[in-house]
C-alpha positions as CSV (number, residue, x, y, z in Angstrom):
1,X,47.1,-86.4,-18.3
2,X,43.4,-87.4,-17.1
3,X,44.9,-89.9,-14.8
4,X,47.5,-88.1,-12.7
5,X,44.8,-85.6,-12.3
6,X,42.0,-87.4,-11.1
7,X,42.7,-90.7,-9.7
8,X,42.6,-89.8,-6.4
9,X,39.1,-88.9,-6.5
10,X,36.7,-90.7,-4.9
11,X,35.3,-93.3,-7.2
12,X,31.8,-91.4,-7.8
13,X,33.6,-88.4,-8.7
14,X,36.4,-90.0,-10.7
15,X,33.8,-91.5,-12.9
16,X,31.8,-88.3,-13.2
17,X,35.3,-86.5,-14.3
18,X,35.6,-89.9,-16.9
19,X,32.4,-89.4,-18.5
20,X,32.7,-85.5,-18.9
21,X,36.1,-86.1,-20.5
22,X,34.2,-89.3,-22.9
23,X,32.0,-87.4,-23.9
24,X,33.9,-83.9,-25.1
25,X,36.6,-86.4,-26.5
26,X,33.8,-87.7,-28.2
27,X,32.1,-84.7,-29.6
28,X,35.2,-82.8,-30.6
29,X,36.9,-86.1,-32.9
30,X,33.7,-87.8,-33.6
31,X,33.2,-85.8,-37.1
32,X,36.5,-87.3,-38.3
33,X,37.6,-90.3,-36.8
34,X,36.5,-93.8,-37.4
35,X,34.8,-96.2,-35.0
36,X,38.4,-98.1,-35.0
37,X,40.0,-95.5,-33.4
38,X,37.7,-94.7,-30.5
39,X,37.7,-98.4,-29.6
40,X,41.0,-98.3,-29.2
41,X,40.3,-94.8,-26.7
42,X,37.7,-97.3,-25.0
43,X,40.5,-99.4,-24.4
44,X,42.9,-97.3,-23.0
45,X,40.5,-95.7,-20.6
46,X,39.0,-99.5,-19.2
47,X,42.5,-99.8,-18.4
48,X,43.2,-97.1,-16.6
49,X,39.9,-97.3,-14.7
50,X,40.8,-100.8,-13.8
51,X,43.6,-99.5,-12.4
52,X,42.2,-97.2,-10.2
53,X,39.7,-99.1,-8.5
54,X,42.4,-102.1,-8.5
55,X,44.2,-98.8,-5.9
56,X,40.7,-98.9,-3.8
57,X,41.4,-102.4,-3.2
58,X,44.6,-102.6,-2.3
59,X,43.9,-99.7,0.4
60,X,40.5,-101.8,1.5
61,X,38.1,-99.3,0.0
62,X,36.3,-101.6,-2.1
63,X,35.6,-105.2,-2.0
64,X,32.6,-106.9,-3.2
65,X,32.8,-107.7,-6.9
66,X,29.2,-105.9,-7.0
67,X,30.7,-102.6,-6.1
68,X,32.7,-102.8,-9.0
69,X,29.9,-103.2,-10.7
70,X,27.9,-100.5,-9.5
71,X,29.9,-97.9,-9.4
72,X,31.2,-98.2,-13.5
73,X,27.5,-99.2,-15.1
74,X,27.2,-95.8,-16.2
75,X,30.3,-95.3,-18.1
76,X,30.1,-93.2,-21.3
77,X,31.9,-95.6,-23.2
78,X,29.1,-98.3,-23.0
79,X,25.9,-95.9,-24.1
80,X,26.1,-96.8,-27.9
81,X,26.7,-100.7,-26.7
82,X,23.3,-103.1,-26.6
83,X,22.7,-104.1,-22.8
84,X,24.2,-107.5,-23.0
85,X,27.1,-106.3,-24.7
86,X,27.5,-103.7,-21.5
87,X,27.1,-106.2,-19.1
88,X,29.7,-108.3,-20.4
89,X,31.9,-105.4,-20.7
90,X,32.0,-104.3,-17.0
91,X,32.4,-107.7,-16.0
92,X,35.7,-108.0,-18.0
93,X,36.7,-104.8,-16.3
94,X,35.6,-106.4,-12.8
95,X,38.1,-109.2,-13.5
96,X,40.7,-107.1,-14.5
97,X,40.2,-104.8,-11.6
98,X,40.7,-108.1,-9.4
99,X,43.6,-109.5,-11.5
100,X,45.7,-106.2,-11.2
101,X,44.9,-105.4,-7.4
102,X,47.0,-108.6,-6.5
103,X,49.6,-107.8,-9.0
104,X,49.9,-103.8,-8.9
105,X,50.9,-103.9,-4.6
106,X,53.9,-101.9,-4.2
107,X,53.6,-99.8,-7.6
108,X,50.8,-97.3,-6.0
109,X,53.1,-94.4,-6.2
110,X,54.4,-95.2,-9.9
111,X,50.8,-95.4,-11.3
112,X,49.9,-92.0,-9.1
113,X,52.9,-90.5,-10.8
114,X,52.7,-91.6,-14.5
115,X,48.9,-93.0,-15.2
116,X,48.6,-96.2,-16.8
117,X,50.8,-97.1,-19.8
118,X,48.5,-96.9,-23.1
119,X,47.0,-100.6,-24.3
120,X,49.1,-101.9,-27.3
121,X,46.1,-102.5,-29.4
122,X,42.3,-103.0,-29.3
123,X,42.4,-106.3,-30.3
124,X,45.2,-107.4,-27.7
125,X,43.5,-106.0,-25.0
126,X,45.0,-104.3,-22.1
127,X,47.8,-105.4,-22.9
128,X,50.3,-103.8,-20.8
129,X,54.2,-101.9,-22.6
130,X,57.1,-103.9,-21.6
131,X,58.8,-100.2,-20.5
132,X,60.3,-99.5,-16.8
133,X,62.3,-96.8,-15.9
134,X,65.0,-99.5,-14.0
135,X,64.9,-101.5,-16.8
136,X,67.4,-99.9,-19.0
137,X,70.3,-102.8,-19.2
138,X,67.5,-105.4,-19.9
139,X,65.7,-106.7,-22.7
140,X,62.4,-106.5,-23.4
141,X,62.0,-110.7,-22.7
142,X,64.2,-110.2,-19.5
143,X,62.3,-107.2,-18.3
144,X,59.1,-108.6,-19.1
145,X,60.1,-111.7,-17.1
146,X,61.3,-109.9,-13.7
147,X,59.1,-107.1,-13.3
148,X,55.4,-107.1,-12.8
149,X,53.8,-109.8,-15.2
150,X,50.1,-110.2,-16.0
151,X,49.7,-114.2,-16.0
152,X,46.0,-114.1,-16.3
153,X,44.2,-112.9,-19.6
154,X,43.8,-109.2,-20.2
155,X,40.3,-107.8,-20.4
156,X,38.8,-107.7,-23.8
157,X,36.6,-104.6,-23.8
158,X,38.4,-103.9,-27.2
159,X,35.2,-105.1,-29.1
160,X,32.6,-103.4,-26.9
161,X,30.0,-104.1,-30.1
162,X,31.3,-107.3,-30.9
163,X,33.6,-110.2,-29.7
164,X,34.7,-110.6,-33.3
165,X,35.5,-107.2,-34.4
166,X,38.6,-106.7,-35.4
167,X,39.8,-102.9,-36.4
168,X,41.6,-102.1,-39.7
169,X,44.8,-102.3,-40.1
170,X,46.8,-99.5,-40.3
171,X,48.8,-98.0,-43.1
172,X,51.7,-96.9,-40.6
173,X,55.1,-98.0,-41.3
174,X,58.1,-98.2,-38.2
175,X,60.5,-95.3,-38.9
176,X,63.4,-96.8,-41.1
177,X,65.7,-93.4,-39.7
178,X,68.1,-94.5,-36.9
179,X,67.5,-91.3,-35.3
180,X,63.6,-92.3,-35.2
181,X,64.3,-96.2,-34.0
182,X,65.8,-96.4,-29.7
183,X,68.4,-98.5,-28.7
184,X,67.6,-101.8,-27.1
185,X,70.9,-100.8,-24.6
186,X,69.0,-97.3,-24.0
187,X,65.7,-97.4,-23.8
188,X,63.9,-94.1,-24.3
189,X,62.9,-92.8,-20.8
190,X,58.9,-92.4,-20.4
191,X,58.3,-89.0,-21.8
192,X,60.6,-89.5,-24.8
193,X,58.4,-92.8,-25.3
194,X,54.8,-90.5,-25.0
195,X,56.2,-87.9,-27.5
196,X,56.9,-90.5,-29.7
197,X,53.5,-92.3,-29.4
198,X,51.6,-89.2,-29.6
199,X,53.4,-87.9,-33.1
200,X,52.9,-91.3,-34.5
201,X,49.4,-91.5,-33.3
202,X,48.7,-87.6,-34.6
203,X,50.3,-88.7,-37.9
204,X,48.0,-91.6,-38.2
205,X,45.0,-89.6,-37.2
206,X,45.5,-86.9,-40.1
207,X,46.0,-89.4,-42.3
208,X,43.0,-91.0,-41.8
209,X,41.0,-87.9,-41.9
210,X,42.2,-87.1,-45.2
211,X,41.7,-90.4,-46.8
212,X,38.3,-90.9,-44.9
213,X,37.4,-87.8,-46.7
214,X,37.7,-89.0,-50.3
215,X,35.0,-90.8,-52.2
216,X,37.0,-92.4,-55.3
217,X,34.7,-94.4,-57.9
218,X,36.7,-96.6,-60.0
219,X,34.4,-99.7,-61.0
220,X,32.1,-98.7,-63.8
221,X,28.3,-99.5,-63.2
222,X,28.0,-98.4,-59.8
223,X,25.6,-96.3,-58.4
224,X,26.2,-93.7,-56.0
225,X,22.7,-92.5,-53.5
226,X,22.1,-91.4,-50.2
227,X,20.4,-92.6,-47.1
228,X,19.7,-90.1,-44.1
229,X,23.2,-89.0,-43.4
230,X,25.2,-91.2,-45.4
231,X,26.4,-91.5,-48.9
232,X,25.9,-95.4,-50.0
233,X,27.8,-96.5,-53.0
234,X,26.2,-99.8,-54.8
235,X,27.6,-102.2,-57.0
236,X,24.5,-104.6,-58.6
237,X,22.1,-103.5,-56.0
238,X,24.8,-104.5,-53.3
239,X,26.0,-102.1,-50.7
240,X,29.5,-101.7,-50.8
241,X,30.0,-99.0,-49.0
242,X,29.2,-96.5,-46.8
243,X,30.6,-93.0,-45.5
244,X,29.1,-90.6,-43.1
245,X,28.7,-87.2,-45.1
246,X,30.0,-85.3,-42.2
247,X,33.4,-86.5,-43.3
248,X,32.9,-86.3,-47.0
249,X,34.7,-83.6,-48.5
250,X,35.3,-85.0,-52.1
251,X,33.9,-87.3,-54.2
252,X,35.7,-88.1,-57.8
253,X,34.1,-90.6,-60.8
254,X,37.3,-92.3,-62.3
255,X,35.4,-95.0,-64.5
256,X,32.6,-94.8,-67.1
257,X,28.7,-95.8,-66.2
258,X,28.3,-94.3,-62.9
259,X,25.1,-93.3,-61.6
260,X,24.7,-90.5,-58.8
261,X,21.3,-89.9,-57.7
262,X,19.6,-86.0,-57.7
263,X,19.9,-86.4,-53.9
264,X,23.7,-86.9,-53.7
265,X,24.4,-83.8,-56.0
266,X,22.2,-81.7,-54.5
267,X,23.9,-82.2,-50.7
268,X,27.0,-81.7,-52.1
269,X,26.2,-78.4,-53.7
270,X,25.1,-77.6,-50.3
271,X,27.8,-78.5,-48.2
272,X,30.2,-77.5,-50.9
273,X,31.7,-80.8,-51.8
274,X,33.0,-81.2,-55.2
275,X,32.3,-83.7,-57.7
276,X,34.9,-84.5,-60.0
277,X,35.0,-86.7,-63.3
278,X,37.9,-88.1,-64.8
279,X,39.1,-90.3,-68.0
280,X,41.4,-93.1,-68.4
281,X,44.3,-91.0,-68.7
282,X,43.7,-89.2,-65.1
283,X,42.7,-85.6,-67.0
284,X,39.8,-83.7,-65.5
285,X,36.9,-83.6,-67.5
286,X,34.1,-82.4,-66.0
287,X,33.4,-80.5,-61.8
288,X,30.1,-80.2,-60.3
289,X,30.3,-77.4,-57.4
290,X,28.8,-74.6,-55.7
291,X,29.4,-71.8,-57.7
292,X,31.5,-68.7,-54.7
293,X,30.4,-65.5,-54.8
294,X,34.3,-63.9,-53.5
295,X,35.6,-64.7,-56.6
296,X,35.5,-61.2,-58.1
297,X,37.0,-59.0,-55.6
298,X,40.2,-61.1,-55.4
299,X,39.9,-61.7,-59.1
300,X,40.2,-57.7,-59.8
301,X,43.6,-58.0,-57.7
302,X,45.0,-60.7,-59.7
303,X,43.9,-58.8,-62.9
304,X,45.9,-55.6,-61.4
305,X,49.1,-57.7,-60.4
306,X,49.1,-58.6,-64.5
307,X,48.2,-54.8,-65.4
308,X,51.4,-53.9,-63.3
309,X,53.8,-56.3,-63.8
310,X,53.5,-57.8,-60.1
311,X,52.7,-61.0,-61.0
312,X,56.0,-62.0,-62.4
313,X,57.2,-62.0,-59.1
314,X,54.5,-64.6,-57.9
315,X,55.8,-66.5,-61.5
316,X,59.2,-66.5,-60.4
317,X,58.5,-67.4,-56.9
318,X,56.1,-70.5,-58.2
319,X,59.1,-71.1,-60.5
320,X,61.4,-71.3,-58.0
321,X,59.4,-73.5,-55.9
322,X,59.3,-76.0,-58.7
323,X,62.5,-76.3,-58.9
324,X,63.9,-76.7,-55.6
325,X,61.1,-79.3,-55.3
326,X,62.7,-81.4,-58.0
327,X,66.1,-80.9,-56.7
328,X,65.0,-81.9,-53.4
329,X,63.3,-85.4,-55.0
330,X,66.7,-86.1,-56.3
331,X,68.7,-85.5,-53.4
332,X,66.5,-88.0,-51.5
333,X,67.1,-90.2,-54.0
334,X,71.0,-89.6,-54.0
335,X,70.7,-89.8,-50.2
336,X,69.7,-94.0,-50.5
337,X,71.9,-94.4,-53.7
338,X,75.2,-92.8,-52.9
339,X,76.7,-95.8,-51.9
340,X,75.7,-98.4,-54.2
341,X,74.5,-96.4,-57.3
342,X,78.0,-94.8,-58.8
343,X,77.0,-94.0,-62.1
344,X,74.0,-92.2,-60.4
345,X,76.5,-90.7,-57.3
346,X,78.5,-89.4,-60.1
347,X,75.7,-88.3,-62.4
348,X,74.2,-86.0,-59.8
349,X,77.0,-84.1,-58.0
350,X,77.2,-82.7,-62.3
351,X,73.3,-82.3,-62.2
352,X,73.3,-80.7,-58.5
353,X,76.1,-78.2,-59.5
354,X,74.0,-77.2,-62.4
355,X,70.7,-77.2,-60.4
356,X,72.7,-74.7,-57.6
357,X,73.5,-72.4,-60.6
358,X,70.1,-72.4,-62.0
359,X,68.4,-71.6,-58.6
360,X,70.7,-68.8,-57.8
361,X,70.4,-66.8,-61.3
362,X,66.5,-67.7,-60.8
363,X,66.7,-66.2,-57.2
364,X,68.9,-62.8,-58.9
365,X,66.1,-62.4,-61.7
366,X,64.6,-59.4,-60.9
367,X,61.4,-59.2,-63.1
368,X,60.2,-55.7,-62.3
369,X,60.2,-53.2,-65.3
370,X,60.0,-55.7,-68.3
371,X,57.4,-56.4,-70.4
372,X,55.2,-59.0,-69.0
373,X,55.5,-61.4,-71.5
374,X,59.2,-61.3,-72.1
375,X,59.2,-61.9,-68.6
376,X,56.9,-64.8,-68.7
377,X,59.3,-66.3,-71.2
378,X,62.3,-65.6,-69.2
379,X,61.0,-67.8,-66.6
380,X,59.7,-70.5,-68.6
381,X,62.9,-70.7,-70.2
382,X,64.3,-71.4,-66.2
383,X,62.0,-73.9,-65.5
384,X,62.8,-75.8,-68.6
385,X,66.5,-75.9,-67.8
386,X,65.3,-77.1,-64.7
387,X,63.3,-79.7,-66.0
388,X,65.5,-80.9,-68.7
389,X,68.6,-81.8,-65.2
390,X,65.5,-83.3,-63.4
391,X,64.3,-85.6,-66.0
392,X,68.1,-86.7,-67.0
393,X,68.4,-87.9,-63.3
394,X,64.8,-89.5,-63.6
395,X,65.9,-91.5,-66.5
396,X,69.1,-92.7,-64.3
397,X,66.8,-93.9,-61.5
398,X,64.2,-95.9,-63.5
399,X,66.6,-97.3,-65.4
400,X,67.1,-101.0,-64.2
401,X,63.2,-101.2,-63.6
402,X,61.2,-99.4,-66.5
403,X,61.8,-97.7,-70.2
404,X,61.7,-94.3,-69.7
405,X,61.9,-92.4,-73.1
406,X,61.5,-89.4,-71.3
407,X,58.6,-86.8,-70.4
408,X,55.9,-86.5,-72.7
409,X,52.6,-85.1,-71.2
410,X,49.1,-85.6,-73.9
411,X,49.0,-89.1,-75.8
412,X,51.4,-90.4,-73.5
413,X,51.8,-94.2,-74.5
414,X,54.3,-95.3,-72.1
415,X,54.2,-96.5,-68.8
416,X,56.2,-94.3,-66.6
417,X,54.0,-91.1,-68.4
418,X,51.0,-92.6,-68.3
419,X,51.8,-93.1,-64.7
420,X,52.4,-89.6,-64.2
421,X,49.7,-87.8,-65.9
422,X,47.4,-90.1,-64.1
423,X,48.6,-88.6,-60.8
424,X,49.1,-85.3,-62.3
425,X,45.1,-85.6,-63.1
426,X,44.2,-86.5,-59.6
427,X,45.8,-83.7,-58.0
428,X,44.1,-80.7,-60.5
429,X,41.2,-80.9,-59.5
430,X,42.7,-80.3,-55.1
431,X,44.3,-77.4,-56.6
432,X,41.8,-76.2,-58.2
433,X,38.9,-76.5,-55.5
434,X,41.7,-75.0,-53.1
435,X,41.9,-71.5,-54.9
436,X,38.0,-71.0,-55.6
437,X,38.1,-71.7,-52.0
438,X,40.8,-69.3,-51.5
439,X,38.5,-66.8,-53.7
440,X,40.7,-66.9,-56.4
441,X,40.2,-66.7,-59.9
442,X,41.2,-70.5,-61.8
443,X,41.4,-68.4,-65.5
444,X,43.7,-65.6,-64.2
445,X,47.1,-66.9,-64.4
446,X,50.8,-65.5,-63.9
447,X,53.2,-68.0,-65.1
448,X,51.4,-69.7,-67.7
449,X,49.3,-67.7,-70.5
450,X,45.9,-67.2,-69.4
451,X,43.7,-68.6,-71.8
452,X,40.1,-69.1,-72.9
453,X,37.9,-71.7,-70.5
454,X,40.9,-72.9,-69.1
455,X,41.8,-72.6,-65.5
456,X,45.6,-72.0,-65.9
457,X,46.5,-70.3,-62.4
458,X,45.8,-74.3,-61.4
459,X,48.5,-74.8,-64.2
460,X,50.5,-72.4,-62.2
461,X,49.7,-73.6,-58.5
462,X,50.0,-77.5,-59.3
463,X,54.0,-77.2,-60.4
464,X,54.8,-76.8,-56.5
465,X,53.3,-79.6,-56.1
466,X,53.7,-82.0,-58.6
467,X,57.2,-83.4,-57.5
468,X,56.6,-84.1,-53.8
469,X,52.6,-85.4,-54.4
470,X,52.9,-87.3,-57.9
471,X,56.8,-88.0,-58.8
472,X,57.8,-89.2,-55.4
473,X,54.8,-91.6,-55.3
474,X,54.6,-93.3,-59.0
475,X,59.3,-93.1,-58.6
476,X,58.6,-95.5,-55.4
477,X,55.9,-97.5,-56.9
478,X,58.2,-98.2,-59.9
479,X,61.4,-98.8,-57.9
480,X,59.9,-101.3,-55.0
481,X,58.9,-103.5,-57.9
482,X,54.5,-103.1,-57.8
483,X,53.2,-104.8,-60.7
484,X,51.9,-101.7,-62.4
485,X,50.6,-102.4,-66.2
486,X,49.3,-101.0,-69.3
487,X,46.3,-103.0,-71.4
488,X,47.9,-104.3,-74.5
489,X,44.8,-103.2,-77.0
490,X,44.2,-99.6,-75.5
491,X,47.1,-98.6,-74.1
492,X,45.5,-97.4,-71.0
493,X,46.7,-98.0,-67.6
494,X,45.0,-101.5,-66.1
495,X,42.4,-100.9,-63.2
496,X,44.4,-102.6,-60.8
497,X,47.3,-100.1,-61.7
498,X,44.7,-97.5,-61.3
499,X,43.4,-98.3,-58.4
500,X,46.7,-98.7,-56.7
501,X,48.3,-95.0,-57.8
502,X,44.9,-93.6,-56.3
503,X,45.4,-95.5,-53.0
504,X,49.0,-94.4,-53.1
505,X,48.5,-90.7,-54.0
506,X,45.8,-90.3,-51.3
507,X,47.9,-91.9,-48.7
508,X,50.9,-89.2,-49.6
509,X,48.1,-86.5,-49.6
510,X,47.6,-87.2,-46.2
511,X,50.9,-87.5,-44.8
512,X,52.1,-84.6,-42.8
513,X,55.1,-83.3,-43.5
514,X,57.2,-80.0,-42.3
515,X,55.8,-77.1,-42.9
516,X,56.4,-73.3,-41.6
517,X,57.7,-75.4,-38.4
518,X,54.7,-77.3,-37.9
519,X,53.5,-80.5,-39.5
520,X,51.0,-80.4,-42.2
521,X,49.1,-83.1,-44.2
522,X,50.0,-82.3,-48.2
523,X,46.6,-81.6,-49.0
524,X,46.6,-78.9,-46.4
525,X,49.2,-77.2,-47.0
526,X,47.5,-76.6,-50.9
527,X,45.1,-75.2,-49.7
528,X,47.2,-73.0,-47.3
529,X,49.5,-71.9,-50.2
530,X,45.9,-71.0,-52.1
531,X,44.9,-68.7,-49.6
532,X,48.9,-67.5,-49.3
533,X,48.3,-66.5,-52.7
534,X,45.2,-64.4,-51.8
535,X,46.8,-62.8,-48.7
536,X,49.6,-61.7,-51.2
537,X,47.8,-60.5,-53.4
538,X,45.9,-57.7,-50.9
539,X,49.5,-57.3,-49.6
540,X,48.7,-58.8,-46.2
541,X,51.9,-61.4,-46.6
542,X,54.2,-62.4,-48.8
543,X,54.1,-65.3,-51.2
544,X,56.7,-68.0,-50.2
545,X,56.5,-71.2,-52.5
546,X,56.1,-74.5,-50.2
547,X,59.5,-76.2,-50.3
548,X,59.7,-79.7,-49.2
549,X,62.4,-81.2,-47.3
550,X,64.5,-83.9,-48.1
């Protein structure tokens, strides 16, 4: 909306209003996004300042290629650039400036109206969208050919440090939905086209602040220091990478002769990021964190919900949350299958019926006024019933791609389990730094048996979770065909199988999905089901388990 607003200013004053927005833009999104994606902001805004003075020129304001000049030198955008680098950048914006004023006559009011249409990319250029509101019975090769057309080259500020740079590619895949695609015969009109663009570009944005947060260590032998305000990891006294501690939030050792210097650990403790260690299998052996003094006044309430029979509500509510989860999984499933899958079509509207039945006597279970551990048992026997529908479906869906003996959980040897548990083991240790956040106690437990040194309310937390951030994942790696492996000696998962559940896991972590009527990234919302919990328990709100759609 900056360019409806202000690009009627004078130019003085329009660059003032530029370099106030630049820099707050700046300062409020600079702790978590990367350099890519402020180039590409760069970009966007050297095209719509080219614009605007190409409007000066057109109404005989401005004329001299040196006013130009003069008036943009002190753009925000430019202060981090070395002074060549600047100069060459304004002069691209110069030409452009002169390329669109004697291409852009006629449109003033359209570019008043609507501001310039957003670059495609930064390594395009300014290029401009093929998208005009009387263009709607055209192509986009027949529109592009009779409206406005750039001949000349757009500018190339994209690479402000660097001709060469090139930003990384993104993760984002085009909506495969129909409802999410528009027809070529009706093109979306302008503000259907910037709704669109902005939830795709949010989505991308949380995504890459979540993955930008995690440190993952998978190659045994490296070394992992600091230097000023960066953690370095270093591979044979190699730099191999580097990550501003500002966006660190996690850091987890997968592989075997790692070294992390004092330094590291120390920061960590004081900025509260956890350092997790892991084994082949995925299971959580070891956490280095700051130790949270709220633990015991929330810790006395979950010890009174046990006293007084409370928490088998929360159990039945995590139980039920489980559950619809894995029905969910299998209805998306059914949804892609029902056509071409009859065996499985037929298989679930048997598994579904049961699953309805088992929800709604699960729903009608009213806990209160049993003993606590014949009401434990009670539920566990509901989630088994549960689990044993789910896993019969799971079996029908692997079956043309993988042997799938069914679920086995410690000592898996396997594929398809070791798969699982290796996921399984990368999100305990999320849940668990999510409810000593949440003040909670890890050893104090309402579904599963609490037990010595064992943090079994993460037991508890992880089963809403566990279908829609692990089974979804490893189910699509399996059934697109990725070359996923076991080592014929050990038994253990290969490091290229490894490395690609941990790239996969993280990317669904970040992915927002619907939640309360908003969207979420997955590792949000456990850590707003953590502090759910907590609220709960000082009855503040109401637990509700986090369903996922389908």
């Amino acid at each position: 909306m900056f360019w409806p607003r202000f690009s009627s200013l004078s130019v003085p004053n329009l660059i003032e209003k530029l370099n106030e927005s630049i820099v707050g833009w700046k300062r409020y999104y600079g702790a978590i996004q990367p350099t890519e994606q402020f180039r590409e902001l760069d970009s966007y805004i050297a095209e719509g300042l080219a614009r605007a003075l190409s409007l000066r020129v057109t109404h005989g304001e401005l004329r001299r290629d040196a006013d130009f000049y003069g008036m943009i030198r002190d753009l925000a955008l430019l202060q981090d650039v070395s002074p060549p680098e600047r100069k060459s950048a304004l002069w691209r914006i110069v030409r452009r400036v002169k390329a669109l004023s004697m291409q852009l006559s006629g449109q003033e009011a359209e570019f008043e109206v609507q501001g310039p249409k957003p670059v495609l990319s930064l390594v395009e250029g300014f290029k401009v969208q093929k998208q005009e509101s009387s263009d709607q019975g055209l192509k986009p090769e027949e529109s592009n050919q009779q409206k406005r057309k750039v001949e000349s080259q757009p500018v190339a500020v994209n690479s402000l440090q660097s001709e060469n740079t090139q930003p990384a590619a993104s993760n984002t895949k085009e909506p495969e939905n129909a409802q999410d695609a528009t027809p070529a015969t009706q093109p979306a009109s302008s503000e259907q086209q910037v709704d669109q663009a902005v939830r795709k570009q949010k989505r991308r944005y949380l995504r890459q602040a979540v993955e930008g947060a995690e440190l993952i260590i998978t190659e045994p032998g490296a070394f992992i220091g600091k230097t000023f305000k960066r953690v370095v990891v270093k591979q044979q006294r190699q730099v191999v990478m580097e990550i501003p501690f500002r966006q660190l939030r996690h850091i987890i050792v997968a592989a075997h002769g790692i070294t992390l210097s004092s330094d590291v650990i120390t920061l960590c403790a004081h900025e509260r990021v956890p350092i997790d260690f892991l084994d082949y299998h995925g299971e959580p052996v070891a956490r280095l964190c700051t130790p949270l003094d709220s633990v015991g006044n929330t810790g006395l309430q979950q010890l009174r919900a046990l006293h007084d029979g409370s928490g088998l509500t929360i159990a039945r509510t995590i139980v039920y949350g489980k559950l619809k989860n894995q029905l969910n999984l299998v209805k998306y499933y059914h949804k892609y299958r029902k056509h071409v899958d009859e065996a499985f079509s037929q298989t679930f509207a048997e598994v579904a019926q049961k699953f309805t039945v088992l929800l709604t006597d699960l729903k009608a279970y009213a806990p209160s006024g049993t003993d606590y551990d014949t009401g434990r048992q009670r539920l566990l026997a509901f989630e088994g019933q549960g689990g044993n529908l789910y896993w019969r479906m799971i079996r029908l869906l692997l079956e043309d791609d993988v042997k799938f003996p069914g679920r086995e959980r410690r000592g898996a040897t396997d594929l398809v389990n070791s798969l699982l548990n290796y996921g399984y083991g990368m999100l305990y240790p999320r849940v668990h730094h999510a409810l000593v956040l949440a003040g909670l106690n890890p050893c104090v437990s309402f579904l599963h048996v609490p037990q010595d040194d064992k943090p079994t309310l993460v037991f508890d937390m992880i089963e809403e979770f566990r279908a829609q951030a692990v089974d979804r994942v490893i189910f699509g790696m399996i059934t697109k065909g990725e070359e996923l492996t076991l080592e014929s000696q050990t038994q253990r998962l290969a490091r290229e199988t490894v490395q690609k559940i941990i790239r996969n896991i993280l990317e669904r972590l970040a992915t927002p999905v619907p939640y309360r009527g908003q969207e979420k990234p997955l590792q949000e919302i456990i850590h707003l089901q953590a502090k759910l919990l907590a609220e709960h328990l000082y009855g503040r709100k109401r637990y509700r388990p986090y369903i996922a759609s389908w």
